[in-house]
C-alpha positions in Angstrom: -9.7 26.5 -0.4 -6.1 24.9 -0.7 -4.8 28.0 -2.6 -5.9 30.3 0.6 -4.6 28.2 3.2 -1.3 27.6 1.4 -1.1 31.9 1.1 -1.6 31.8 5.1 0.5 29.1 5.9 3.2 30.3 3.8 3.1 34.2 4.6 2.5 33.5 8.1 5.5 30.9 8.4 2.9 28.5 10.5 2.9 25.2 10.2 -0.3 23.6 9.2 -1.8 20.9 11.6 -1.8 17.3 10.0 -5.4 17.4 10.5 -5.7 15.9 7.0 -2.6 15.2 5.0 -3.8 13.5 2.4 -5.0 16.6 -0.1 -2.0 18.4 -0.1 0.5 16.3 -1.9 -2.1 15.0 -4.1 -2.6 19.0 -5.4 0.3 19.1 -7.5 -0.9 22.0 -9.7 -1.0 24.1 -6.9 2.2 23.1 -4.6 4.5 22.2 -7.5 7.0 25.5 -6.4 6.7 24.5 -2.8 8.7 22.4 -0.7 6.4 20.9 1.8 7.8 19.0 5.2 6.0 16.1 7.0 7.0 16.6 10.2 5.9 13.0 11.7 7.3 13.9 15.1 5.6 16.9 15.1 2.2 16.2 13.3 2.8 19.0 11.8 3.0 20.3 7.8 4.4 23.2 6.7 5.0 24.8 3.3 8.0 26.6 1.9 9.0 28.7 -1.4 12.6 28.1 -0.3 14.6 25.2 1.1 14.2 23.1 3.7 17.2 22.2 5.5 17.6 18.3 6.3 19.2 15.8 8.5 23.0 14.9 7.1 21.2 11.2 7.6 18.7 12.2 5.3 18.2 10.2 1.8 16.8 11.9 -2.1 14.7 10.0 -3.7 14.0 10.8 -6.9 10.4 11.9 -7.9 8.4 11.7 -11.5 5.3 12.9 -12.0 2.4 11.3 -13.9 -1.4 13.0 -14.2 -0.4 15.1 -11.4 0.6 12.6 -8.7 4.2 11.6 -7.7 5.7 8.2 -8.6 9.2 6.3 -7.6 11.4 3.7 -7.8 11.8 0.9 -5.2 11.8 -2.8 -4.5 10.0 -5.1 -2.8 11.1 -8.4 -1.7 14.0 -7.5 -4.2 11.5 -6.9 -7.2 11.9 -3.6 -8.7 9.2 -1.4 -9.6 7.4 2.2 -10.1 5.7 2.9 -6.9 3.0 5.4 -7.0 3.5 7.6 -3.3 -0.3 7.9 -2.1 -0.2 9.8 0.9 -3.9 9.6 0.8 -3.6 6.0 1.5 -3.7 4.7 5.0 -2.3 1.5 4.0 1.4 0.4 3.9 2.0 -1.1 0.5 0.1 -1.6 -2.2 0.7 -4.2 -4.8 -1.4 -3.9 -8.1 -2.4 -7.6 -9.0 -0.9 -7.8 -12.7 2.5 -7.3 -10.6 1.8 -9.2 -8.1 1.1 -11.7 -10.3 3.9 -12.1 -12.4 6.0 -12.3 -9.4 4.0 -14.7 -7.7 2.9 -13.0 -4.4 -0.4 -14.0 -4.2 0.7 -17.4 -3.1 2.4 -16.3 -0.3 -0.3 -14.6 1.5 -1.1 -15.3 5.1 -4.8 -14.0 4.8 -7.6 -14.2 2.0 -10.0 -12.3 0.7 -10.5 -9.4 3.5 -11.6 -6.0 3.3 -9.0 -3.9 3.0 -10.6 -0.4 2.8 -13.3 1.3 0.9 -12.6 3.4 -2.5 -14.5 5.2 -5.2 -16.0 2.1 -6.7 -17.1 0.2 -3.7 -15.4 -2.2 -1.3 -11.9 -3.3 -1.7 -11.1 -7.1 -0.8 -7.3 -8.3 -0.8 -4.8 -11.1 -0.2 -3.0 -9.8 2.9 1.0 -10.7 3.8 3.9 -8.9 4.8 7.0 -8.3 2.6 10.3 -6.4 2.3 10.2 -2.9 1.0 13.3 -1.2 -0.3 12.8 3.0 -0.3 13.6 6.0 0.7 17.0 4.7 1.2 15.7 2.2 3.8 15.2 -1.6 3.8 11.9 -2.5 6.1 11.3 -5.9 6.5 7.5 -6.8 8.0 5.9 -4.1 5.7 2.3 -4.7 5.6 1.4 -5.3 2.1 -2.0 -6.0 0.2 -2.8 -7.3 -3.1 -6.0 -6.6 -4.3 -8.1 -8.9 -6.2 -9.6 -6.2 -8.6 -9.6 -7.5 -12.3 -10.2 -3.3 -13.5 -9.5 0.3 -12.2 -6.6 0.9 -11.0 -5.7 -1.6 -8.8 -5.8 -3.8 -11.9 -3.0 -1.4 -13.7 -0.4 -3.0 -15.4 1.8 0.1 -15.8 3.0 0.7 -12.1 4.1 -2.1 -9.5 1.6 -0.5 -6.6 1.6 2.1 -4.4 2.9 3.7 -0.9 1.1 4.6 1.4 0.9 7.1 4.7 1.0 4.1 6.7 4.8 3.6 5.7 5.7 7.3 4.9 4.7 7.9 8.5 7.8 6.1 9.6 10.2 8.7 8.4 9.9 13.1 8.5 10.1 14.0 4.8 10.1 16.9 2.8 8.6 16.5 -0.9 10.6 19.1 -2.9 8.8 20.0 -5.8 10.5 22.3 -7.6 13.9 19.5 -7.8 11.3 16.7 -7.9 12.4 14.9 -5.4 11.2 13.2 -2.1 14.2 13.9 0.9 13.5 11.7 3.5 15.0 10.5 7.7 13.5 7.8 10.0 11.4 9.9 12.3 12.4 9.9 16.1 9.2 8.3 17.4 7.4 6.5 14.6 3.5 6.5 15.8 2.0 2.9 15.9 0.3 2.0 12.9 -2.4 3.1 11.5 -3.3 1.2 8.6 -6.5 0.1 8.4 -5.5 -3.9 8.9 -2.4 -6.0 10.5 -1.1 -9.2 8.9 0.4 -12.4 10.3 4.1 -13.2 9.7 4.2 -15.3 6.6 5.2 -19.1 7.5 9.3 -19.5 6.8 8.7 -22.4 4.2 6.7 -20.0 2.4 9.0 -17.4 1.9 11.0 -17.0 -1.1 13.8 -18.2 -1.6 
């Protein structure tokens, strides 16, 4: 199904409606010698064998990829990390728990113990706060972020930091160019109100870090 609408959307030069962005990136076997363009503003998503011109305010991030699936680097609340990019993921920010706990996030949350979303194994409680994301050449402060409390799966993984989700990719148009592995990405002109699936208090000021 994917390989025949990528042959129409490509031959016909249409772009495909963002009725459901989150198999595409996810299929890297299929798009890896595409560039593909979120076009936030637009809703739209369209796929490319060449090129996609860019913003001069646009930022390259650079992209690896693990299992199929597209990982970076980037910070949050200065604490750096491999971040997997999950556009399947209506969530902000994802911190997996043995990172979170080494850096000692879990005592700053704001809210305990709620269900965050539902996922191949069942439920999925978290600790819920909001924190400072560094990426795609941006710094957003008030980033809603949630720390599972998982002790397996992959929430649990100690390899990777967390992940991003299409509730913060949303805020910028973004092209991910596979072939030069790579995510180029531009604050989008009218960033849609958020859609993750939950919204956090601001942390108290004494219990921010330092």
């Amino acid at each position: 199904m994917l390989g025949v609408v990528l042959a129409a959307t490509v031959a016909a030069g249409v772009p495909f409606t963002l009725a459901d962005h989150r198999i595409f990136v996810r299929a890297y076997d299929q798009l890896k010698r595409f560039h593909v363009l979120f076009d936030v503003d637009r809703r739209r998503l369209t796929f490319s064998s060449a090129p996609i011109a860019t913003p001069p305010n646009a930022t390259s991030t650079p992209v690896s990829i693990d299992g199929g699936l597209p990982f970076v680097a980037a910070a949050v609340d200065g604490v750096r990390g491999t971040f997997l990019v999950d556009t399947g993921d209506r969530s902000q920010l994802t911190l997996f728990r043995p990172f979170a706990t080494a850096n000692h996030f879990f005592h700053l949350a704001t809210v305990r113990n709620a269900l965050t979303g539902l996922g191949v194994g069942g439920p999925i409680y978290a600790d819920l706060l909001r924190t400072t994301l560094q990426a795609f050449g941006t710094s957003s402060p008030g980033v809603a972020t949630r720390l599972p409390l998982a002790t397996a799966g992959a929430f649990a993984s100690d390899r990777d930091a967390g992940s991003i989700g299409f509730g913060y990719l949303e805020r910028f148009d973004f092209v991910f160019d596979y072939p030069n592995r790579r995510i180029v990405a531009w604050p989008a002109k009218s960033v849609p109100s958020d859609t993750s699936l939950f919204h956090v208090p601001s942390i108290p000021p004494a219990l921010k870090k330092p």
